[in-house]
C-alpha positions as CSV (number, residue, x, y, z in Angstrom):
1,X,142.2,119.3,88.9
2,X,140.7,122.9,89.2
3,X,138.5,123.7,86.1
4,X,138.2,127.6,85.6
5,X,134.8,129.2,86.6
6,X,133.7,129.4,82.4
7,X,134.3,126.2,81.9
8,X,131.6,124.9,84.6
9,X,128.3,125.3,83.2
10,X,126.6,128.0,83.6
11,X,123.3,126.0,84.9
12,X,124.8,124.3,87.6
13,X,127.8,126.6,88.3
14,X,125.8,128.7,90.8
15,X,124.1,125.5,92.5
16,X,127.5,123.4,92.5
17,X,125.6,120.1,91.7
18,X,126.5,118.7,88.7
19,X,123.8,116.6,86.3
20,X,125.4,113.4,84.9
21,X,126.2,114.9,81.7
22,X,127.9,118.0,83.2
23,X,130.4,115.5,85.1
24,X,130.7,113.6,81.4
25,X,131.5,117.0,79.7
26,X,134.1,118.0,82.4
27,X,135.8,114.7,82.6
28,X,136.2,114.5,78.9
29,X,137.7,117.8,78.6
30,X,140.2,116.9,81.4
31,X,141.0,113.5,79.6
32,X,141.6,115.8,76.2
33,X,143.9,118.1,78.4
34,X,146.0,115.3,79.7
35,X,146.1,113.5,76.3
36,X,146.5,116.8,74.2
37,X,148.2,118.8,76.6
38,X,145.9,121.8,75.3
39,X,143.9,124.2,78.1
40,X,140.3,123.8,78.7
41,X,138.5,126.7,76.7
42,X,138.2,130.0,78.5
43,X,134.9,130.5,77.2
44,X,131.7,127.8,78.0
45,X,131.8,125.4,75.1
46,X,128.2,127.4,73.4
47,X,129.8,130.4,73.2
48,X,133.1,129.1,71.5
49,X,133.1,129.6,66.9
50,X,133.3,126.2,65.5
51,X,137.0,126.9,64.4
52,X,137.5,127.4,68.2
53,X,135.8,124.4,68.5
54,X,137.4,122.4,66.0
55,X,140.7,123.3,67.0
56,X,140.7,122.0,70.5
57,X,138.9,119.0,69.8
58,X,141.2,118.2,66.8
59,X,143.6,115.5,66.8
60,X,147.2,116.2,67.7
61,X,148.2,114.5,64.4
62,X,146.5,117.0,62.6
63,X,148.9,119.5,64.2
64,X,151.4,121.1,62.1
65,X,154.0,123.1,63.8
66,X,154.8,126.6,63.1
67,X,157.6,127.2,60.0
68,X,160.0,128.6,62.6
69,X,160.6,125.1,64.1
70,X,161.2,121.7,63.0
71,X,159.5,118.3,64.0
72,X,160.6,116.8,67.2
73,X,161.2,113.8,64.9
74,X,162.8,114.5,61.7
75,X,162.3,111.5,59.0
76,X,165.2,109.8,58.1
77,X,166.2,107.7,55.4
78,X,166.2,103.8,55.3
């Protein structure tokens, strides 16, 4: 999995060593990809608003879908 170059650090980006909590950081947003099927921020992580923030990090469950389309699972009646 390639990350893009803002999401690498900026402190270790130029030395390509990464400090145990820079390999944390990047495997936990590549375990929120896969699970949330949501991009890794464009932007390092201290630059990002905290509605940025918040809405990556969010659960999908707290998704709602645009008015212009319908659940993939419409409730139905027992």
């Amino acid at each position: 999995m390639r990350f893009s170059p803002q999401a690498v650090p900026a402190a270790t980006a130029r030395t390509a060593q990464f400090t145990e909590d820079d390999q944390l950081l990047l495997l936990l947003i590549a375990m929120w990809e896969l699970r949330t099927a949501r991009p890794a921020p464009t932007r390092p992580l201290q630059e990002m608003t905290e509605d940025e923030l918040i809405e990556f990090w969010s659960e999908p469950d707290e998704d709602v879908p645009p008015a212009d389309r319908t659940a993939p699972f419409p409730e139905t009646s027992a």
